[in-house]
DODOSE-476746 format. One record per atom (N, C-alpha, C): x, y, z negated; atom name; residue number from 1; residue in one letter. Coordinates in pm, 1 decimal. Layout:
<pts>
<px:X py:Y pz:Z atom:CA n:NUM res:A>
...
</pts>
This chain:
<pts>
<px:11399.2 py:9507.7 pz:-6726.6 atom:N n:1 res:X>
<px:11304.0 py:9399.7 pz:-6733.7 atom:CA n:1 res:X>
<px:11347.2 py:9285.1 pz:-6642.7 atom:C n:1 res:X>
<px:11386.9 py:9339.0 pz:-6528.3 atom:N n:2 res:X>
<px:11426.2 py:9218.8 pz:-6441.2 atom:CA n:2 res:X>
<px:11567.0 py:9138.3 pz:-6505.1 atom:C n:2 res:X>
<px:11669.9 py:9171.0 pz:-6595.5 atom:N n:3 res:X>
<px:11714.0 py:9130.1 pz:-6644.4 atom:CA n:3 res:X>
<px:11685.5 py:8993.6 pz:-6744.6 atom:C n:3 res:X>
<px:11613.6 py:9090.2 pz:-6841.2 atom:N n:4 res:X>
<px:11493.0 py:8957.4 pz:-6949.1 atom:CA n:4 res:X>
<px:11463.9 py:8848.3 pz:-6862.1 atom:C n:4 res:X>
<px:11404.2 py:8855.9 pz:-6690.3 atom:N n:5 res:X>
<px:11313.0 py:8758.4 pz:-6623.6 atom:CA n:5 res:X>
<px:11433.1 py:8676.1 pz:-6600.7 atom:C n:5 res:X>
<px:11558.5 py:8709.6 pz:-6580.7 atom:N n:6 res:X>
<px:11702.5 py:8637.3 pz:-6530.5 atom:CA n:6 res:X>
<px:11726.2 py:8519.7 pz:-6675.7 atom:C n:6 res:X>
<px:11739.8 py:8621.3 pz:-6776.8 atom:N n:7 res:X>
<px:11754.1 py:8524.9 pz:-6888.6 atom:CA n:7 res:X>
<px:11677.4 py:8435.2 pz:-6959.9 atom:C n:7 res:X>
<px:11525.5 py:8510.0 pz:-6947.5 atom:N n:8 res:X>
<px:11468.9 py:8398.3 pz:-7023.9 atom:CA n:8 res:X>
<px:11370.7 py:8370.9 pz:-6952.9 atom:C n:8 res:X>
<px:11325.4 py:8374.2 pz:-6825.3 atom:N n:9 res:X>
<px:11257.1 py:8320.9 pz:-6720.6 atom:CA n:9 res:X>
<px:11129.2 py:8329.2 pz:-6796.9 atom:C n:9 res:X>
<px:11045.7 py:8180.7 pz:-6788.2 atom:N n:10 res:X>
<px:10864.0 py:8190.9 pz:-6814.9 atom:CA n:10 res:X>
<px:10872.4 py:8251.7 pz:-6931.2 atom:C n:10 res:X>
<px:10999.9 py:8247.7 pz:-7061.9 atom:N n:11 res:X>
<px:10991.2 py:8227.1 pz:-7176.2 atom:CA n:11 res:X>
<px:10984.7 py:8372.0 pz:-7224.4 atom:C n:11 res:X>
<px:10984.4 py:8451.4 pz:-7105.0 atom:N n:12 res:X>
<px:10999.8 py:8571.9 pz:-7132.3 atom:CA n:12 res:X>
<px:10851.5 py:8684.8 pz:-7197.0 atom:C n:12 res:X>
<px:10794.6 py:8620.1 pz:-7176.1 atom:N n:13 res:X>
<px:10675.7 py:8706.1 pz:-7266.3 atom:CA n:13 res:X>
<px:10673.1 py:8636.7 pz:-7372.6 atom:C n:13 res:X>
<px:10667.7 py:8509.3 pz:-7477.9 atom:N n:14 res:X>
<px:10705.6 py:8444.9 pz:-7595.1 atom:CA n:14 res:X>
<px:10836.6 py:8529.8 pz:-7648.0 atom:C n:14 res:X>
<px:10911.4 py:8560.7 pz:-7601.2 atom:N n:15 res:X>
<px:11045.4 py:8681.0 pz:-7674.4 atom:CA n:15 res:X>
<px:11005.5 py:8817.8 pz:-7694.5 atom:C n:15 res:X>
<px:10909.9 py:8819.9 pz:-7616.5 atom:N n:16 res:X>
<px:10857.0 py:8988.7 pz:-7627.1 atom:CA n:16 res:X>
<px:10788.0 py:8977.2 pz:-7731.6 atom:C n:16 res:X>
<px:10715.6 py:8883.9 pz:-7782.2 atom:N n:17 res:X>
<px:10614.6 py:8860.2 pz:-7863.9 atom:CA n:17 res:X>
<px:10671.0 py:8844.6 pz:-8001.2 atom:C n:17 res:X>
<px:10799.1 py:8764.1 pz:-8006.7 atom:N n:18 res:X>
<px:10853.1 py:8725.9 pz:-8131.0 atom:CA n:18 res:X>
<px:10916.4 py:8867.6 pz:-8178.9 atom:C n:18 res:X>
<px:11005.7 py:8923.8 pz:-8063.6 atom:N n:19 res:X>
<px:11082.3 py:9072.7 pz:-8052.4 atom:CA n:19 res:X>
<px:10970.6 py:9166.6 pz:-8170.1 atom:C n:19 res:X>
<px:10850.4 py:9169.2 pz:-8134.1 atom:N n:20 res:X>
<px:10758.1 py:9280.9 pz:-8156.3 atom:CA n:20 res:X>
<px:10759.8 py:9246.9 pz:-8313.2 atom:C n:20 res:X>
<px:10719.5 py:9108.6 pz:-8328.3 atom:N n:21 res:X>
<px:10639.3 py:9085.3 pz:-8484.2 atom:CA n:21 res:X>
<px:10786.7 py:9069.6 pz:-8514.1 atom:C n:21 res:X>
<px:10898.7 py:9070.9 pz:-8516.4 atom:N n:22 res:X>
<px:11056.1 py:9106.6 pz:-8591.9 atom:CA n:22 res:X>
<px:11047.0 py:9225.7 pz:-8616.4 atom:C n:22 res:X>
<px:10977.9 py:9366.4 pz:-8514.7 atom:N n:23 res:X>
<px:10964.8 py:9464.4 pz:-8511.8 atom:CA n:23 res:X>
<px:10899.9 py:9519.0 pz:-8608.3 atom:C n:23 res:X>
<px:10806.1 py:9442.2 pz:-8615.9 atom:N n:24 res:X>
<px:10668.0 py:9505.9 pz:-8668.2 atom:CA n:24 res:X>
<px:10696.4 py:9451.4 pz:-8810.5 atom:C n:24 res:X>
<px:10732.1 py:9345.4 pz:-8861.7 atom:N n:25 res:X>
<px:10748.9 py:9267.8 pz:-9022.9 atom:CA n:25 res:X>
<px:10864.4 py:9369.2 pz:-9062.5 atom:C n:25 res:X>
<px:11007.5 py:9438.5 pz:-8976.7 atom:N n:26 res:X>
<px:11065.4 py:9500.7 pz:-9028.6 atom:CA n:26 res:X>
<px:11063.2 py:9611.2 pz:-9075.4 atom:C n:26 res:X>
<px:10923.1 py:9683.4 pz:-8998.0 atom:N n:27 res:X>
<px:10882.8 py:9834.8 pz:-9033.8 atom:CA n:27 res:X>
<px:10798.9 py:9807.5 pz:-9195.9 atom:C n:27 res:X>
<px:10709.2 py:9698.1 pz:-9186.5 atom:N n:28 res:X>
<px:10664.1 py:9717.7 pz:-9297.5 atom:CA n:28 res:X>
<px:10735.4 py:9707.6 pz:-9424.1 atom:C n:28 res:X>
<px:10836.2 py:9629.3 pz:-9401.8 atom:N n:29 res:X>
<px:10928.1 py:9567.1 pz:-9538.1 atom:CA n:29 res:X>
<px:11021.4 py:9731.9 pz:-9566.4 atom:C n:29 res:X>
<px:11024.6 py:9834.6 pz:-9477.4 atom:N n:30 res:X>
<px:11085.7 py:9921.4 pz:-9482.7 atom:CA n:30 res:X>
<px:10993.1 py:10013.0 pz:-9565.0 atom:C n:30 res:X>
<px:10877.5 py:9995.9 pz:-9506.1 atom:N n:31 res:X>
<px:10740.4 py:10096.9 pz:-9597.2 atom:CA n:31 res:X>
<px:10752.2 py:10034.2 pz:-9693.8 atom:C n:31 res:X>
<px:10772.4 py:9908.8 pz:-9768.4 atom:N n:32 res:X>
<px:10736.8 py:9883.2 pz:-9839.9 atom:CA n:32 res:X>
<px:10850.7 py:9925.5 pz:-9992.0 atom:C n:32 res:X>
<px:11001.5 py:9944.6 pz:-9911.0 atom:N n:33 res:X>
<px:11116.0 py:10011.3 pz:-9998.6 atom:CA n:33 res:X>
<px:11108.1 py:10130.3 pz:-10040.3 atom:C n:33 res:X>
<px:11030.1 py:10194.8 pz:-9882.4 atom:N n:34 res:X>
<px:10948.4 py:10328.1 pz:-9899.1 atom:CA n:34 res:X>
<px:10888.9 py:10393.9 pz:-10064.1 atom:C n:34 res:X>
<px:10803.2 py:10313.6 pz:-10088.5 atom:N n:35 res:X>
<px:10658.3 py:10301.9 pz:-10170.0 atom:CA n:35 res:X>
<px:10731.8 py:10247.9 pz:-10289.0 atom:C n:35 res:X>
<px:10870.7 py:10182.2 pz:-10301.6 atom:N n:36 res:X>
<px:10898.9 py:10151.8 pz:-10438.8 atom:CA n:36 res:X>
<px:10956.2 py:10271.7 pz:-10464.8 atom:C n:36 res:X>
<px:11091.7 py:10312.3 pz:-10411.8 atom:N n:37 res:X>
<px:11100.7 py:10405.7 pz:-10404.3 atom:CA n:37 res:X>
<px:11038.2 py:10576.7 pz:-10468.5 atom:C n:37 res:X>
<px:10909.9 py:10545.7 pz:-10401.4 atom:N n:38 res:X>
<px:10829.0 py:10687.6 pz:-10467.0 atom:CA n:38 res:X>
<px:10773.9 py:10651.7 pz:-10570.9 atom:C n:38 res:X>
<px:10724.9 py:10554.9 pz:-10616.2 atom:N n:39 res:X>
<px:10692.4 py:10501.0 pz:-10727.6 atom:CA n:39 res:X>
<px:10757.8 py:10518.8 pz:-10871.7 atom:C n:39 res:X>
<px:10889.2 py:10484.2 pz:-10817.9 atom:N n:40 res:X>
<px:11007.1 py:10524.7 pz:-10919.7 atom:CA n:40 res:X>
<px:10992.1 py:10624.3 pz:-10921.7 atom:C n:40 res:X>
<px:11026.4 py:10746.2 pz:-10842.3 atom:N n:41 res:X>
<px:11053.7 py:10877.0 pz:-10880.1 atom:CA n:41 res:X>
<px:10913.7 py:10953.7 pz:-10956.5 atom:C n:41 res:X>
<px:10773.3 py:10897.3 pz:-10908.8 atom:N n:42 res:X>
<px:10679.2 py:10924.3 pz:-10988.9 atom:CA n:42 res:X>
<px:10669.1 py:10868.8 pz:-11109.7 atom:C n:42 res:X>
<px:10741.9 py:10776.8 pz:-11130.7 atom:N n:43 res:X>
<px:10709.3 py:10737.8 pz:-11293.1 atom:CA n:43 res:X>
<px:10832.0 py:10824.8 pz:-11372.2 atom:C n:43 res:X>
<px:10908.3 py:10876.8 pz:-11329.8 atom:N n:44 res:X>
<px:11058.4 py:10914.2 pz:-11361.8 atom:CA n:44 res:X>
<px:11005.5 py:11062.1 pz:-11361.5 atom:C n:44 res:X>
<px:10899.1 py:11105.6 pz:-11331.4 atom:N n:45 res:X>
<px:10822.4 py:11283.1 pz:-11361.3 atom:CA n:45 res:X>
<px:10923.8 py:11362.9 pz:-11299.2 atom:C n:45 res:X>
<px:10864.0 py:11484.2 pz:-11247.4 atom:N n:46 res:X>
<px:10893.9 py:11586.4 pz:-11181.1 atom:CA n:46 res:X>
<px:11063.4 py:11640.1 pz:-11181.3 atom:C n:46 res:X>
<px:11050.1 py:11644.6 pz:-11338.6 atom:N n:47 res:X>
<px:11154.0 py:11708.0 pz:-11340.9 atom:CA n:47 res:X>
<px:11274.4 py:11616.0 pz:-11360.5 atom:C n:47 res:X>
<px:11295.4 py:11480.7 pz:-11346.7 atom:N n:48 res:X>
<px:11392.1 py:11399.0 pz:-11348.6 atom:CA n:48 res:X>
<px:11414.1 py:11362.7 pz:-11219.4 atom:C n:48 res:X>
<px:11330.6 py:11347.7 pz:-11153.6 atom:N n:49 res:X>
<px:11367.3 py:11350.2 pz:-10952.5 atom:CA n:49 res:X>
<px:11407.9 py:11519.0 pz:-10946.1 atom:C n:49 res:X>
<px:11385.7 py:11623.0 pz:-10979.0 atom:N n:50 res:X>
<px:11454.3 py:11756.3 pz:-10938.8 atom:CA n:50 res:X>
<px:11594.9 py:11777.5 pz:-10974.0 atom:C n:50 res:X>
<px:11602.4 py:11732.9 pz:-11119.7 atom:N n:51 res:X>
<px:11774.5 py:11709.9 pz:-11154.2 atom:CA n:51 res:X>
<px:11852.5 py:11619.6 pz:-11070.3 atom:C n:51 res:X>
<px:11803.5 py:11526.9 pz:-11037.3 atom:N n:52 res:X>
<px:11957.0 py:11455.8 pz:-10941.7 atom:CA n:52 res:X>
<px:11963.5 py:11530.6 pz:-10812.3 atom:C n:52 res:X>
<px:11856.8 py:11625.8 pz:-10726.4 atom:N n:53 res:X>
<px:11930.5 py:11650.8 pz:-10629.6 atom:CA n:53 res:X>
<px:12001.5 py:11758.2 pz:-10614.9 atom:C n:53 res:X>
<px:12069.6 py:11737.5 pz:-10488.5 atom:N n:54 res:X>
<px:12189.3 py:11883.0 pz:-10445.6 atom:CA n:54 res:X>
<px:12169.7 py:11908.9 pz:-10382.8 atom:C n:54 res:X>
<px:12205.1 py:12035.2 pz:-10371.4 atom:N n:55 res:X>
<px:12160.1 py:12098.6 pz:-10261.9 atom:CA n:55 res:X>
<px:12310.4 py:12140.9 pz:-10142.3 atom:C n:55 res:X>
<px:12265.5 py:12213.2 pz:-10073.4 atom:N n:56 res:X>
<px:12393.2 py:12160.8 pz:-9934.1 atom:CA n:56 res:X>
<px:12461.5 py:12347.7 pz:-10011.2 atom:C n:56 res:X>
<px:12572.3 py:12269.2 pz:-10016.5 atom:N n:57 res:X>
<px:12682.7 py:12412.9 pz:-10032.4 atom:CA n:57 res:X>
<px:12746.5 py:12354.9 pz:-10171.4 atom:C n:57 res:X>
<px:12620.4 py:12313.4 pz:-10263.9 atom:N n:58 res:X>
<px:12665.0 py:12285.0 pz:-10433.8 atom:CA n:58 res:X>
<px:12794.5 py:12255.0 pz:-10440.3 atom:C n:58 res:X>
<px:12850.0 py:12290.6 pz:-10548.2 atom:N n:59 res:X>
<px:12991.7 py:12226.5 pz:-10549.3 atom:CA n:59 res:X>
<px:12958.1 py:12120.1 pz:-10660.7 atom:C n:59 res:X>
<px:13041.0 py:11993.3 pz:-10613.3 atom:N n:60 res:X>
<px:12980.7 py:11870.0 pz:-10696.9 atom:CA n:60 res:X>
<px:13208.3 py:11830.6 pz:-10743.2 atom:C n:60 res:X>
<px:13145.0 py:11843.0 pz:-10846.5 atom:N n:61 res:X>
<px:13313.4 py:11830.8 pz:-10909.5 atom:CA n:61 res:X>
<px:13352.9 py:11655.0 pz:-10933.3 atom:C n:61 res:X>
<px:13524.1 py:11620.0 pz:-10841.3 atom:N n:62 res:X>
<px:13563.5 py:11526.0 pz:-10839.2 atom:CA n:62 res:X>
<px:13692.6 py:11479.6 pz:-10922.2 atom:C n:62 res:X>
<px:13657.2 py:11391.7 pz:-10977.1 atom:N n:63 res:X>
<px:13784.5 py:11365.3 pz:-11028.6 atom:CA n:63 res:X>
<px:13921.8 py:11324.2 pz:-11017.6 atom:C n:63 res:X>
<px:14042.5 py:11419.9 pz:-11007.5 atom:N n:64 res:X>
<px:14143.8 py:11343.5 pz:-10932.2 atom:CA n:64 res:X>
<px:14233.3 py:11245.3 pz:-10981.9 atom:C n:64 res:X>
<px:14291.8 py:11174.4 pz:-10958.2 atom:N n:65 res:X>
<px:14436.8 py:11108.8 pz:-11036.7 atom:CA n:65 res:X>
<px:14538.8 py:11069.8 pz:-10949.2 atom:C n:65 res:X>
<px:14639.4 py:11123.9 pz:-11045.6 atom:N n:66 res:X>
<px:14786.9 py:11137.8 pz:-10973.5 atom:CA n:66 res:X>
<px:14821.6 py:10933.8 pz:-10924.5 atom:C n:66 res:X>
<px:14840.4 py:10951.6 pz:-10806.0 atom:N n:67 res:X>
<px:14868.5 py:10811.0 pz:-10715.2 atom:CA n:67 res:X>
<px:15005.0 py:10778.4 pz:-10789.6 atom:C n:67 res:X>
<px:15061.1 py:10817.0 pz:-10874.6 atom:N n:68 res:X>
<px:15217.8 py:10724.2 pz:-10933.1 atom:CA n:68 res:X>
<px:15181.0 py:10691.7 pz:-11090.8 atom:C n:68 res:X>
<px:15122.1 py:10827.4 pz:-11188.4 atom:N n:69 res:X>
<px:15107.3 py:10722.0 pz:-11312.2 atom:CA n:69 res:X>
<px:14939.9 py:10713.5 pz:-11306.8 atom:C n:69 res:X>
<px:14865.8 py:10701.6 pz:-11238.1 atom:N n:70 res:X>
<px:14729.2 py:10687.6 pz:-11258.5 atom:CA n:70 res:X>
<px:14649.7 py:10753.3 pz:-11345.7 atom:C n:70 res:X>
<px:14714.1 py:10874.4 pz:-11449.3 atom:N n:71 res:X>
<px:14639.6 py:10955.6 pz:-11490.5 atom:CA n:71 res:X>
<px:14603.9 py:11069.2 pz:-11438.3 atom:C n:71 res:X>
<px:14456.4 py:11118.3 pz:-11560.3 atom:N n:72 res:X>
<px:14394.9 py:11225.4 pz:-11413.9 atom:CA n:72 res:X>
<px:14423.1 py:11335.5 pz:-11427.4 atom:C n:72 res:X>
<px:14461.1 py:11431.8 pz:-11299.5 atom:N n:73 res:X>
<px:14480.4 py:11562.3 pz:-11269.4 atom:CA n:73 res:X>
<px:14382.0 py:11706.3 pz:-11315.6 atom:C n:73 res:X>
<px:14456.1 py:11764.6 pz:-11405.8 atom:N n:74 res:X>
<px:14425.8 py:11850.5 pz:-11465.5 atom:CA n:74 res:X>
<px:14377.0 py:12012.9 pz:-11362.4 atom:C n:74 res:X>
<px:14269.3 py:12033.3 pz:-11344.3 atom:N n:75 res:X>
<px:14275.2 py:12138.1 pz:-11208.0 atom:CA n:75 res:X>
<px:14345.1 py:12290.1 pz:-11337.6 atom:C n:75 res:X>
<px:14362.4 py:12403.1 pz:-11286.1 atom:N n:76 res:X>
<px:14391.9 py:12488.3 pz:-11365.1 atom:CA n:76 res:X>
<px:14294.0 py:12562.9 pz:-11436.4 atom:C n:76 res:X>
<px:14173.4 py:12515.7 pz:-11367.0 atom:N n:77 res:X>
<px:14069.8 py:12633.5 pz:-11463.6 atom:CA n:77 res:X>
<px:14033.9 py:12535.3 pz:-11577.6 atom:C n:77 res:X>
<px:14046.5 py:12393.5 pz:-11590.4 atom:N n:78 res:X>
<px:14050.5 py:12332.0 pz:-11663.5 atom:CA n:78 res:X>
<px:14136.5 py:12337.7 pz:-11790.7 atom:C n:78 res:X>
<px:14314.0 py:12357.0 pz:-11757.1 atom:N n:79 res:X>
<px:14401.4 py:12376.2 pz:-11838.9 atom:CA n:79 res:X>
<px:14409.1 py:12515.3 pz:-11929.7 atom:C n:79 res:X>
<px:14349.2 py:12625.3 pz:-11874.9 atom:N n:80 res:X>
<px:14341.7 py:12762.7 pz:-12000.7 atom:CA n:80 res:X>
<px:14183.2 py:12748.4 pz:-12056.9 atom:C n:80 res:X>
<px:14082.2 py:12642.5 pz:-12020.2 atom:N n:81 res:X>
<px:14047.2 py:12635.4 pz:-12117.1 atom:CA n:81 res:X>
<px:14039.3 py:12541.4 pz:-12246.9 atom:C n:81 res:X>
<px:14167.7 py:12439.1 pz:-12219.4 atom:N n:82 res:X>
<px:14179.6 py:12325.8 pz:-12319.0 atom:CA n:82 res:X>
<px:14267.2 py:12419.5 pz:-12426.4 atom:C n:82 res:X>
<px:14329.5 py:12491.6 pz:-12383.3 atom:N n:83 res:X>
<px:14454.8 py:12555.0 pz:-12478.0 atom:CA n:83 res:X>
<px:14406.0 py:12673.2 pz:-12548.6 atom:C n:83 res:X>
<px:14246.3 py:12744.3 pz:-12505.3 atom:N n:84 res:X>
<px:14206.3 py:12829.9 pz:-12556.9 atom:CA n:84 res:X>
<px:14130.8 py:12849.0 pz:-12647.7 atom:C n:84 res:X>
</pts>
């Protein structure tokens, strides 16, 4: 605090004041991403917010491609079943 009084002298409770309502306008605009947010997923029903998430362990499959001709890498459990 004694710092603040160094820098902004009398002006220093007018910064606390502006500080707060920056504070305070940013929490709400955050509730307010909040609330779209759930909105969406409630209009989007139960079971379309349950399908996109993952859960921690899931294996979420990536696609690779070879860095010289830019086509993509075939993993092997992939390749016996294209040929089968």
């Amino acid at each position: 605090m004694g710092f603040g009084l160094l820098i902004f002298g009398k002006r220093l409770p007018e910064v606390g004041r502006s500080l707060g309502k920056g504070i305070v306008e940013f929490k709400k605009g955050l509730k307010g991403v909040e609330d779209d947010i759930s909105q969406v997923e409630r209009a989007a029903g139960p079971d379309a917010a349950h399908s996109r998430r993952r859960f921690p362990g899931e294996a979420t499959k990536v696609q690779q491609f070879d860095p010289y001709t830019g086509k993509p890498i075939v993993s092997t459990g992939e390749q016996h079943g294209a040929h089968g």
